[in-house]
C-alpha positions in Angstrom: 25.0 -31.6 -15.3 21.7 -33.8 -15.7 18.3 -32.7 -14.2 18.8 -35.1 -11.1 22.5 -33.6 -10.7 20.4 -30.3 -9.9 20.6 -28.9 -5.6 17.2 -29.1 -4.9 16.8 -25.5 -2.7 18.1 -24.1 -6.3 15.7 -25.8 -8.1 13.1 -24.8 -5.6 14.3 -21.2 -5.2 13.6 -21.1 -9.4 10.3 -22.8 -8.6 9.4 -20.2 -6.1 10.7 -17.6 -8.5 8.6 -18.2 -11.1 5.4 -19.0 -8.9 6.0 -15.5 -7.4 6.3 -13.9 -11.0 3.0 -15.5 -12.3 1.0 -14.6 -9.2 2.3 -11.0 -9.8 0.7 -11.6 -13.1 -2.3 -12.9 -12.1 -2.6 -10.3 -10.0 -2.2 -7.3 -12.5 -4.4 -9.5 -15.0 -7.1 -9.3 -11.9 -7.1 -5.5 -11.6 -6.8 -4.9 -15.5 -10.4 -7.1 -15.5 -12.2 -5.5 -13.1 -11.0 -2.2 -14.1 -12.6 -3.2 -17.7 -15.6 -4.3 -16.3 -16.1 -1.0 -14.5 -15.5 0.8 -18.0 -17.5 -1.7 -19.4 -20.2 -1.1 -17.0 -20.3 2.6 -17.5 -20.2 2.1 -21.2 -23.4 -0.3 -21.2 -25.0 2.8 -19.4 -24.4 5.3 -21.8 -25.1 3.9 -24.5 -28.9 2.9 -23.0 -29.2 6.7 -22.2 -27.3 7.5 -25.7 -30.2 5.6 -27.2 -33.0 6.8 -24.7 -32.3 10.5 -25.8 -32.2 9.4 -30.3 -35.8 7.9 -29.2 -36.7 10.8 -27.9 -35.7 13.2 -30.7 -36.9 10.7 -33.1 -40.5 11.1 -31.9 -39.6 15.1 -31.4 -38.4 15.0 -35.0 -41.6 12.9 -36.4 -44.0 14.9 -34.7 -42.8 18.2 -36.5 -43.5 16.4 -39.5 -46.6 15.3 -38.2 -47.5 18.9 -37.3 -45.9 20.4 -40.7 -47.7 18.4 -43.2 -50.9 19.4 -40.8 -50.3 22.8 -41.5 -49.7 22.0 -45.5 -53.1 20.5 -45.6 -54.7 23.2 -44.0 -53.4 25.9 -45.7 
C-alpha cells in the first residue's frame, strides 16, 4: 500500500497522535525550565550571600593580623 493508498482520518488520527504526544512534551520541557530557573534563581542568591559572608571573614581574618602584628611590635 503506497502513501496515497493511505484513509486519510487514519493518517490524520496518527497526525493528531503525534501532535498530542509532542505538546505533552513541550509541556513537561516547560515545567522542567521554569522549575530550573527557580533553582537557578535561588542558587544565584546564595552564592552572592555565600560570597558576602567569605568577604566578611576575610576582613575579620586580616584585621586579627592587623591587630596581632600590632601587639608583636609593641611588645
Amino acid at each position: 500500500m503506497s502513501q496515497s493508498d493511505k484513509d486519510p482520518s487514519t493518517e490524520l488520527a496518527a497526525l493528531e497522535a503525534k501532535l498530542d504526544a509532542l505538546i505533552a512534551q513541550f509541556k513537561l520541557i516547560k515545567n522542567e525550565n521554569k522549575s530550573l530557573k527557580v533553582k537557578q534563581d535561588a542558587l544565584v542568591k546564595e552564592k552572592a550571600k555565600l560570597l558576602e559572608k567569605t568577604t566578611q571573614a576575610k576582613a575579620r581574618v586580616e584585621a586579627m593580623i592587623a591587630r596581632l602584628k600590632a601587639m608583636e611590635h609593641d611588645s
